[in-house]
C-alpha positions in Angstrom: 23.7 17.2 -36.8 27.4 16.3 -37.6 28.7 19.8 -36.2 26.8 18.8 -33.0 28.1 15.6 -32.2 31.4 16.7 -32.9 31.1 20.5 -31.0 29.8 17.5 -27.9 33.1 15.2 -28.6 35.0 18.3 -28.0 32.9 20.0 -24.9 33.0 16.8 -23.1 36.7 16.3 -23.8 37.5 19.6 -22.5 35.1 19.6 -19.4 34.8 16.0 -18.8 38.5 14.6 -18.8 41.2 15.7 -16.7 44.0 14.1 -19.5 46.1 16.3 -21.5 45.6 13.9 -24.5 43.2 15.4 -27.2 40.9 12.6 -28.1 38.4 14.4 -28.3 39.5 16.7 -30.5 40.9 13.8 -32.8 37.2 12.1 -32.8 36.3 15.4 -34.2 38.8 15.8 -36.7 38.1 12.6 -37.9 34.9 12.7 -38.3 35.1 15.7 -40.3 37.4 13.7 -42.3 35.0 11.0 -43.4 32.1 13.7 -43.7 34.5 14.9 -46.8 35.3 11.9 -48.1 31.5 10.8 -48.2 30.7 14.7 -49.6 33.4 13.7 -52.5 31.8 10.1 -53.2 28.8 11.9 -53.5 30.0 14.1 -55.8 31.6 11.8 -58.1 28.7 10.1 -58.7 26.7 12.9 -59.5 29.2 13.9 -62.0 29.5 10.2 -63.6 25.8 10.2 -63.7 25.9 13.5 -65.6 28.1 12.5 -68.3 26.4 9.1 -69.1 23.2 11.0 -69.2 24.0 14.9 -69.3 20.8 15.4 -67.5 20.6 15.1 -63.2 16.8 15.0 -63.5 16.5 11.7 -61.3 13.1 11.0 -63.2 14.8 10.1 -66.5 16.8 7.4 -64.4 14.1 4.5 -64.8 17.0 2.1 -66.4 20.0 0.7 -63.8 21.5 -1.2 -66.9 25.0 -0.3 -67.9 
């Protein structure tokens, strides 16, 4: 759903505007930017959770106490 809001950012800026500046295309990359970062967070806490409990089976995760 991402790729499509960003393929419309760029259609719109290409067919829509009549300006040479590439906003659209910088809406785009940004987005994809954050979409990263988020993919990394995620990741990162996937991998923290797996060395406190070297399991990822969310069912063993009925404690939220440090």
């Amino acid at each position: 759903m991402l790729a499509a809001a960003n393929l419309n950012f760029i259609v719109f800026w290409r067919f829509g505007s009549q300006q040479q500046q590439p906003t659209g295309v910088m809406v785009a990359i940004f987005s994809i930017a954050i979409a990263a970062a988020e993919a990394a967070v995620g990741l990162a806490l996937v991998i923290a959770i797996y060395r406190h409990y070297r399991t990822t089976n969310v069912d063993k995760f009925d404690s939220l106490k440090g």
